[in-house]
N, CA and C atoms as a LAMMPS dump frame, in Angstrom:
ITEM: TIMESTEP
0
ITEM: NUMBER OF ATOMS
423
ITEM: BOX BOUNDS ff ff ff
-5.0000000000000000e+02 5.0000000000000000e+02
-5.0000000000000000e+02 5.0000000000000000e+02
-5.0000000000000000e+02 5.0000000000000000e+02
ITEM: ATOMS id mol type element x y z
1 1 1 N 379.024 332.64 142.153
2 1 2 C 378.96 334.005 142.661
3 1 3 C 379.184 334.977 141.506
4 2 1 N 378.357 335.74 141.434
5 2 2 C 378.797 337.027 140.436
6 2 3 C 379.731 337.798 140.313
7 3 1 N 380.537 338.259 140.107
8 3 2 C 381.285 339.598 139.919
9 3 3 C 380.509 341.017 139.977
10 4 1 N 380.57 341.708 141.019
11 4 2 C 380.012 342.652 140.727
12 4 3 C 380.693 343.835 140.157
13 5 1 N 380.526 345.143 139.77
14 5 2 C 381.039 345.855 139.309
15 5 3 C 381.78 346.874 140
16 6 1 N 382.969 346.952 140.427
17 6 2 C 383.997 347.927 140.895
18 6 3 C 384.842 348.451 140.476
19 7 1 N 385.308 349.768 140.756
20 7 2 C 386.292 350.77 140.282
21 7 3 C 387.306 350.447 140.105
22 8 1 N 387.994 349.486 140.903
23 8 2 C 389.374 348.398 140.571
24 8 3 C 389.131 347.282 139.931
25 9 1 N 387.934 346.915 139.963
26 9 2 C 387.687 345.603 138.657
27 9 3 C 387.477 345.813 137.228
28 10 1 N 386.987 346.871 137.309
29 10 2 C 387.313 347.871 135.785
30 10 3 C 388.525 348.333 135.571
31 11 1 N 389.393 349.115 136.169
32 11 2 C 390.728 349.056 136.051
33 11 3 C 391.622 347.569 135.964
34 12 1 N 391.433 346.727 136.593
35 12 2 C 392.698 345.799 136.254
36 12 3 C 391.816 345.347 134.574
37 13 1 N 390.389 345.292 134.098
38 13 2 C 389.949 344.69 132.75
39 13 3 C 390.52 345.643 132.015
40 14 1 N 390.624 346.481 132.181
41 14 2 C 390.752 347.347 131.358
42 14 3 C 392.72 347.598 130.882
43 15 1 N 393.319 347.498 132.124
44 15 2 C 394.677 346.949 132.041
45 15 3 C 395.088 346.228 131.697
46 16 1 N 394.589 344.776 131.851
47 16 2 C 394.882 343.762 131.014
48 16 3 C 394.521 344.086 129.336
49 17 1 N 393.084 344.308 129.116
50 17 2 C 392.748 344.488 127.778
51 17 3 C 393.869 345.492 126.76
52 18 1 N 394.189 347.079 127.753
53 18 2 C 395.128 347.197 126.833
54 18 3 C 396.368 347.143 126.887
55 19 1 N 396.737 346.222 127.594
56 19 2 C 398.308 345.233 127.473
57 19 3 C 398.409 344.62 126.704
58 20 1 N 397.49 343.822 126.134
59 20 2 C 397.004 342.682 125.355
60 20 3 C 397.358 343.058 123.663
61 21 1 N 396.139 344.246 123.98
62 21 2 C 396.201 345.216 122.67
63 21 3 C 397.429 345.855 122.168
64 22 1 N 398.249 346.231 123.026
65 22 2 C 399.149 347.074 123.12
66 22 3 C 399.031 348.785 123.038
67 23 1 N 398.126 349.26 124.064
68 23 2 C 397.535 350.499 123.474
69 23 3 C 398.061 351.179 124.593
70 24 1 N 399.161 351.598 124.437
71 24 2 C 400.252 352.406 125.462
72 24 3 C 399.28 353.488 125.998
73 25 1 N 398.712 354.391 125.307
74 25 2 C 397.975 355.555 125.849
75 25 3 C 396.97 355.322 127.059
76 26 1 N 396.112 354.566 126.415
77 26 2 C 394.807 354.084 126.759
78 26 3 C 395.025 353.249 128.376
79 27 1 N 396.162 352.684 128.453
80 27 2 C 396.61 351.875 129.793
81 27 3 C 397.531 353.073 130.892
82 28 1 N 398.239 354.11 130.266
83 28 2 C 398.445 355.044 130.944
84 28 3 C 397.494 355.631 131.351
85 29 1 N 396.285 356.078 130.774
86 29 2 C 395.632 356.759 131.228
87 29 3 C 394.412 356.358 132.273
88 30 1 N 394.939 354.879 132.534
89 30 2 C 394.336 354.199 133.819
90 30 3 C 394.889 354.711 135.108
91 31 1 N 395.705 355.586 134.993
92 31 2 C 396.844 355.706 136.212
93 31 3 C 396.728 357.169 136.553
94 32 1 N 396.741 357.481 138.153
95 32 2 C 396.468 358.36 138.606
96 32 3 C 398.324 359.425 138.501
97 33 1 N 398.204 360.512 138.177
98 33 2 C 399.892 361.065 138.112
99 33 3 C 400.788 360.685 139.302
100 34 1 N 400.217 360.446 140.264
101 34 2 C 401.283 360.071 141.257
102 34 3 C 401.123 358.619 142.09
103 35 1 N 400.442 357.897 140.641
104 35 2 C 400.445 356.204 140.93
105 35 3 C 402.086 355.492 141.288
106 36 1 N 401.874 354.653 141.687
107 36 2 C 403.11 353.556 141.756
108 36 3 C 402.594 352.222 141.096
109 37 1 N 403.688 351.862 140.375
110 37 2 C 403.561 350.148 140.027
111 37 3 C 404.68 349.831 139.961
112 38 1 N 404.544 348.474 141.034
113 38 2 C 405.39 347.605 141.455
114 38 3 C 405.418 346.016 140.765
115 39 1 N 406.031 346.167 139.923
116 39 2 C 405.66 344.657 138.83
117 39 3 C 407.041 344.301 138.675
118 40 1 N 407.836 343.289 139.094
119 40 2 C 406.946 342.858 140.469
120 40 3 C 407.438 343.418 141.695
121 41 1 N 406.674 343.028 142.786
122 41 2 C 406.855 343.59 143.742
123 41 3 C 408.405 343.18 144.582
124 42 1 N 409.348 344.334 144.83
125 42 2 C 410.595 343.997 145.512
126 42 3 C 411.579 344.331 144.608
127 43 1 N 412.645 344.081 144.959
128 43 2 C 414.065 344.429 144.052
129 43 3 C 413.755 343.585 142.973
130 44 1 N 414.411 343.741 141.587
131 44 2 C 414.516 343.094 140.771
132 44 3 C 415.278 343.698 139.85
133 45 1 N 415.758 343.099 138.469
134 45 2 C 416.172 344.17 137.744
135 45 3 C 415.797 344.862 136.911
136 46 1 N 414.041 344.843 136.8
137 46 2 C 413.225 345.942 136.4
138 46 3 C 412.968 347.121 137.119
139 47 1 N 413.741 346.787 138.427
140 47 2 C 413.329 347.721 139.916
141 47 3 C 414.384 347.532 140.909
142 48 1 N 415.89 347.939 140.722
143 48 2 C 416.686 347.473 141.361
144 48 3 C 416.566 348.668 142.806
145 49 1 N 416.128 349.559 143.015
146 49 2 C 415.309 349.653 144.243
147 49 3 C 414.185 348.942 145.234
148 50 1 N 413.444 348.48 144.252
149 50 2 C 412.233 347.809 145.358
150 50 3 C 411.074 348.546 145.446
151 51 1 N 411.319 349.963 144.906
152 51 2 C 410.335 351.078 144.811
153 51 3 C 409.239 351.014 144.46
154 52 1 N 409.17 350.806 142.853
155 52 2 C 408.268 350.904 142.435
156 52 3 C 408.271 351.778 141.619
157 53 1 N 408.006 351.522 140.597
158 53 2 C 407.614 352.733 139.236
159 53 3 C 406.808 353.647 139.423
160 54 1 N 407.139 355.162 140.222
161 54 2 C 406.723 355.973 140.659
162 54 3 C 406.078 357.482 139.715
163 55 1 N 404.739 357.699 139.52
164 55 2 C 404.382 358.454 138.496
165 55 3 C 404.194 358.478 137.263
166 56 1 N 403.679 359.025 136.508
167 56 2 C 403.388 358.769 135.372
168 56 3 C 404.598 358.658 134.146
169 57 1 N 405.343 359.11 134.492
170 57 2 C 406.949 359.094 133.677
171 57 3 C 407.65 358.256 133.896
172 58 1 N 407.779 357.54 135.001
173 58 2 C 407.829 356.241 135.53
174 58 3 C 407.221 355.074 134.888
175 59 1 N 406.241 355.193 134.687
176 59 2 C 405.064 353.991 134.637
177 59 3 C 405.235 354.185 133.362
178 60 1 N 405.598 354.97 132.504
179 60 2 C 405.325 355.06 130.981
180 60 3 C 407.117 354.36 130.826
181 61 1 N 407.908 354.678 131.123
182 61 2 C 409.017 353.735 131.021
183 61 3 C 409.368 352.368 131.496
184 62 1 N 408.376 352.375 132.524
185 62 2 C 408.143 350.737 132.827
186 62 3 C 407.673 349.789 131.792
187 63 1 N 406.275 350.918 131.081
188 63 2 C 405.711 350.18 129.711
189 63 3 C 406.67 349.985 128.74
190 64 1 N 407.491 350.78 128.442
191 64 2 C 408.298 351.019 127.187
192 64 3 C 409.31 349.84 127.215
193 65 1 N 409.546 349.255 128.549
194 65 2 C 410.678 348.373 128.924
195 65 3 C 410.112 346.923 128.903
196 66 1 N 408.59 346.843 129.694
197 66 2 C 408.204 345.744 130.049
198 66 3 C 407.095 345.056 129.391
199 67 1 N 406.296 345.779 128.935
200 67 2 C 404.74 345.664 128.162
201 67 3 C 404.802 345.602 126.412
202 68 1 N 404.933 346.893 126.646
203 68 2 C 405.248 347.145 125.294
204 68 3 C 405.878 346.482 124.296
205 69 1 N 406.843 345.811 124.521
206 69 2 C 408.003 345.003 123.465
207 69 3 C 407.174 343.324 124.023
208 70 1 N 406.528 343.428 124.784
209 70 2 C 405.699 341.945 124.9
210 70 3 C 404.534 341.136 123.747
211 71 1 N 404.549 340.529 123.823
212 71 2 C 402.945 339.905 122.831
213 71 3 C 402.106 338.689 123.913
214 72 1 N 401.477 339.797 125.12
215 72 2 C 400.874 339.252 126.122
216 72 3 C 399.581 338.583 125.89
217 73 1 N 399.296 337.503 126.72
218 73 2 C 397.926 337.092 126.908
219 73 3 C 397.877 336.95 128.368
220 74 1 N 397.068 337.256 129.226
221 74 2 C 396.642 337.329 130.596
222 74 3 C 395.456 336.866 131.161
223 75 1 N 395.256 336.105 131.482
224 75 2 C 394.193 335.898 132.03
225 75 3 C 393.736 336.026 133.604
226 76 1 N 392.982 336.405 134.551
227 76 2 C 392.408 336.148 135.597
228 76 3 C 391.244 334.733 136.403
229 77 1 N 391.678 334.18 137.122
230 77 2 C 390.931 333.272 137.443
231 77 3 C 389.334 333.376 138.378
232 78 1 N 390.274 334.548 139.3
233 78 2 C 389.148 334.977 140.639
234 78 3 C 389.935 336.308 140.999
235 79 1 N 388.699 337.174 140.558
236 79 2 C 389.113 338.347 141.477
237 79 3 C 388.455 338.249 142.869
238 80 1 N 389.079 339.037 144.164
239 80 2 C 388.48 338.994 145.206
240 80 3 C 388.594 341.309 146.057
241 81 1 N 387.346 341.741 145.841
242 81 2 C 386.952 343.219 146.243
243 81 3 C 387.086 343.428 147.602
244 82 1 N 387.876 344.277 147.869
245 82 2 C 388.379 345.281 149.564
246 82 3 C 388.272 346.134 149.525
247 83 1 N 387.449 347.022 150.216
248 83 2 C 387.538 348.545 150.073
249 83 3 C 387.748 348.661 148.631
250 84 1 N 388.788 349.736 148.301
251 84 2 C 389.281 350.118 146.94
252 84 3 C 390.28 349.764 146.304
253 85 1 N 390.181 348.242 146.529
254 85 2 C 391.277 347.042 145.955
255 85 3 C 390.392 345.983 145.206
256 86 1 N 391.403 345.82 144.035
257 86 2 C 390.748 344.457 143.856
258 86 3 C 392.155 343.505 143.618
259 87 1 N 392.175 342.289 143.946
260 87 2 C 392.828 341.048 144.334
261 87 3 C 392.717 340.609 143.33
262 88 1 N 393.396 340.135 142.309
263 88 2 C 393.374 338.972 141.604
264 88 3 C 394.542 338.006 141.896
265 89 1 N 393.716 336.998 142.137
266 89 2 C 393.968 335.571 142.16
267 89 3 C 394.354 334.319 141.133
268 90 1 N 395.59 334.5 140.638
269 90 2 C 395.737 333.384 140.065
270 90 3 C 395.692 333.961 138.704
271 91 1 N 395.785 334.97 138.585
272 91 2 C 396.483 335.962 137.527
273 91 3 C 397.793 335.464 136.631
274 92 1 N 397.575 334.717 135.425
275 92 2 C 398.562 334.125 134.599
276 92 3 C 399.337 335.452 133.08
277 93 1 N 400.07 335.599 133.323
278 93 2 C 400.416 336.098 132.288
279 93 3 C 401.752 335.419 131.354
280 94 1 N 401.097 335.434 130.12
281 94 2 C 402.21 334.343 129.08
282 94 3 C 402.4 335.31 128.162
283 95 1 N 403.897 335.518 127.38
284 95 2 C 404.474 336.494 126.999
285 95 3 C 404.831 335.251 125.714
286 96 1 N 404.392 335.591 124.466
287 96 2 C 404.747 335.07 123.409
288 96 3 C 405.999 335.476 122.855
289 97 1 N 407.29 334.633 122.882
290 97 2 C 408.648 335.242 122.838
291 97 3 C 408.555 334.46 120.486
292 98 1 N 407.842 334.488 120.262
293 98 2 C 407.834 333.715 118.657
294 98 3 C 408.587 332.629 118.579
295 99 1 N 408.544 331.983 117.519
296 99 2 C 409.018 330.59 117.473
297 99 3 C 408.661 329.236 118.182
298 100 1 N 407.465 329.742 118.92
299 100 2 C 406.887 328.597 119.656
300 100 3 C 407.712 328.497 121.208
301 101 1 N 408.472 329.752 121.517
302 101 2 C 408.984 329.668 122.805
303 101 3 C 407.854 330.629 123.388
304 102 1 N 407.963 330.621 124.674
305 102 2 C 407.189 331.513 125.577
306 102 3 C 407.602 331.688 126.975
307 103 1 N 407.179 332.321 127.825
308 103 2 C 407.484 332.365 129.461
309 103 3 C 405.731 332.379 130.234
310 104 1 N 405.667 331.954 130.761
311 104 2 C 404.368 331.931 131.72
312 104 3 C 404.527 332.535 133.632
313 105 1 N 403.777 333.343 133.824
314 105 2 C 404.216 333.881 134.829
315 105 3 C 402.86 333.611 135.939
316 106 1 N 403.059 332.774 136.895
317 106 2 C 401.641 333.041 137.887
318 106 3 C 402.006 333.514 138.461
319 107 1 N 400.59 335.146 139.086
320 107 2 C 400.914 336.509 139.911
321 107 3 C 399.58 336.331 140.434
322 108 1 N 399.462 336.894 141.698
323 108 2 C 398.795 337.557 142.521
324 108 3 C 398.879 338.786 142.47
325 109 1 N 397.606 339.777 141.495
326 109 2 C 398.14 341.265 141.224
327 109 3 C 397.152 342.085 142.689
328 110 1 N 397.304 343.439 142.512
329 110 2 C 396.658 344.151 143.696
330 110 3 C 396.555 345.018 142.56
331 111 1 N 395.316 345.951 142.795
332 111 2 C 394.634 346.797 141.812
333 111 3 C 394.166 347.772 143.143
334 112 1 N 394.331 348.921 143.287
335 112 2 C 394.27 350.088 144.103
336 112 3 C 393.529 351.199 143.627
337 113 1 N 392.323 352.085 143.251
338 113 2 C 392.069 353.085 142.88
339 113 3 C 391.386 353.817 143.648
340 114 1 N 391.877 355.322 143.372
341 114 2 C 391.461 356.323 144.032
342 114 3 C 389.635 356.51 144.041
343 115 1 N 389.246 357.835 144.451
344 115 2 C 387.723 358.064 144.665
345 115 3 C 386.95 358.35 142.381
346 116 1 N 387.946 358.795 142.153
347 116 2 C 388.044 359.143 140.328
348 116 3 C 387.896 357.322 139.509
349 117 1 N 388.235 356.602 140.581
350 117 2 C 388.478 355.002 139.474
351 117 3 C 389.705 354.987 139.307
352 118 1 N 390.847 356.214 138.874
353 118 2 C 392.062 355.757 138.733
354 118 3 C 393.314 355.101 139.383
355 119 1 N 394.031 354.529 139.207
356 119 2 C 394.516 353.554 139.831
357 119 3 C 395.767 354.394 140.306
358 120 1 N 396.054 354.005 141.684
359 120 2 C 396.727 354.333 142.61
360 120 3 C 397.931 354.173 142.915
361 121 1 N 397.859 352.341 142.876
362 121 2 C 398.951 351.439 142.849
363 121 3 C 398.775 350.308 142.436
364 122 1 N 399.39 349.475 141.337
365 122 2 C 399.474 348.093 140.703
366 122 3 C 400.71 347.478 141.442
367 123 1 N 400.459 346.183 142.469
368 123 2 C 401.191 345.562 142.598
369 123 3 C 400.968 343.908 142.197
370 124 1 N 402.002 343.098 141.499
371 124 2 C 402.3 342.191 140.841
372 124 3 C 403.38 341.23 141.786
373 125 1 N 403.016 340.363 142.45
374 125 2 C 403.797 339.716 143.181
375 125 3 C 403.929 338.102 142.478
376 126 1 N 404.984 338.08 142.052
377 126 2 C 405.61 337.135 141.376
378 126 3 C 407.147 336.899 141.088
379 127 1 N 407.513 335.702 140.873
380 127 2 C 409.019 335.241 141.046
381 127 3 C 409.871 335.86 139.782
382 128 1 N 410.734 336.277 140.2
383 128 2 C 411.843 336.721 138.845
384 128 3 C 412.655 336.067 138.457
385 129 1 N 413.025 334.798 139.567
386 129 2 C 413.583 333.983 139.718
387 129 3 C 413.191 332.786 138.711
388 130 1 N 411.971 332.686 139.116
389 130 2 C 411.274 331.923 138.456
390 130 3 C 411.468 331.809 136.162
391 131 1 N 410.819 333.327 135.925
392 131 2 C 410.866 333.816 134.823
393 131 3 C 412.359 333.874 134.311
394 132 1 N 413.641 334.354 135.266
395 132 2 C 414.657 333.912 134.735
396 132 3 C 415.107 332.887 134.328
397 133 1 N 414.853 331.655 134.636
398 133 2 C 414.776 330.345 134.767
399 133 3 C 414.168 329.633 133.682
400 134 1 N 412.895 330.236 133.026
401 134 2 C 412.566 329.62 131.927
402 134 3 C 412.978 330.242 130.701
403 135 1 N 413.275 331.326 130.751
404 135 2 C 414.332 332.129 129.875
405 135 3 C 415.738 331.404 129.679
406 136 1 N 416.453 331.11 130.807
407 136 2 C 417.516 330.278 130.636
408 136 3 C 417.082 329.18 129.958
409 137 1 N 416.369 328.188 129.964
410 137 2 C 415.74 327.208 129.64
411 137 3 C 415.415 327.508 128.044
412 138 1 N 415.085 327.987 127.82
413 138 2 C 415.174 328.875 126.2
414 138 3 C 416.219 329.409 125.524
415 139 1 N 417.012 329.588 126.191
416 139 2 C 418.107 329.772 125.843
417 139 3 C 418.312 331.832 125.044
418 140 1 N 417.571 332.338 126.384
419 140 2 C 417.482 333.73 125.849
420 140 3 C 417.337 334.587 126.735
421 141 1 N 418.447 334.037 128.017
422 141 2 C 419.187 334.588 129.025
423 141 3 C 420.897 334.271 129.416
C-alpha cells in the first residue's frame, strides 16, 4: 500500500527529521501557538500534571529538557491517516546516551494538525516505567 500524502504525515516526517537533526527552530515551527504535546502521554516526571506541554513556551521547554540534550534516531514502521491525524505505529525511538549505552523506546505517536498543516497536538504513548528501567540498568538513574 502506498503512503499517501497528508498534512499530519508531513508533520510527524518532518518532526522526526528535525529531532534527529537537532534543529530546535525548524521543529517548533511545526506547532500551532496553542498546540499541546503530551510525550508521554499521562503523569510522569517530564509532566507531573498529565497535561501536556501546553503552547509554544511550553513545547520549547519540553525541547530544551527532552530533545534537545538527546542524540535521537527514530524510526516509523506504519503510519495509519484519520481525518486530521496521523497514527504511527510502532514508532521506535533510541536515544544514544555515548559509550555504547543507549535507551530504546517503543511508542504509538498521534500527530493532530489544524486546517494550516500545523500541528495541534503530539501525543506519545509510551512506558516511563519502562525507560526508567533501562536507565537503571545502565547505571544512569
Amino acid at each position: 500500500m502506498t503512503e499517501k500524502t497528508h498534512p499530519a504525515v508531513e508533520a510527524n516526517k518532518n518532526s522526526i527529521k528535525y529531532a534527529m537533526e537537532g534543529n530546535k527552530e525548524a521543529w517548533l515551527a511545526l506547532y500551532a501557538d496553542d498546540a499541546v504535546v503530551n510525550d508521554p502521554v499521562g503523569k510522569s516526571p517530564m509532566d507531573p500534571s498529565g497535561e501536556g506541554h501546553v503552547g509554544k513556551a511550553a513545547i520549547e521547554q519540553f525541547w530544551d529538557m527532552a530533545i534537545g540534550p538527546a542524540t535521537l534516531e527514530i524510526r516509523v514502521d506504519k503510519r495509519w491517516i484519520s481525518g486530521d491525524s496521523c497514527c504511527c505505529v510502532a514508532q521506535v525511538a533510541r536515544n544514544d546516551l555515548g559509550d555504547g549505552k543507549y535507551t530504546e523506546t517503543d511508542m504509538l505517536c498521534i500527530y493532530e494538525v489544524n486546517e494550516q498543516g500545523l500541528l495541534t497536538r503530539m501525543s506519545a504513548h509510551w512506558d516511563w516505567d519502562e525507560i526508567s528501567a533501562q536507565l537503571e540498568k545502565l547505571g544512569l538513574a
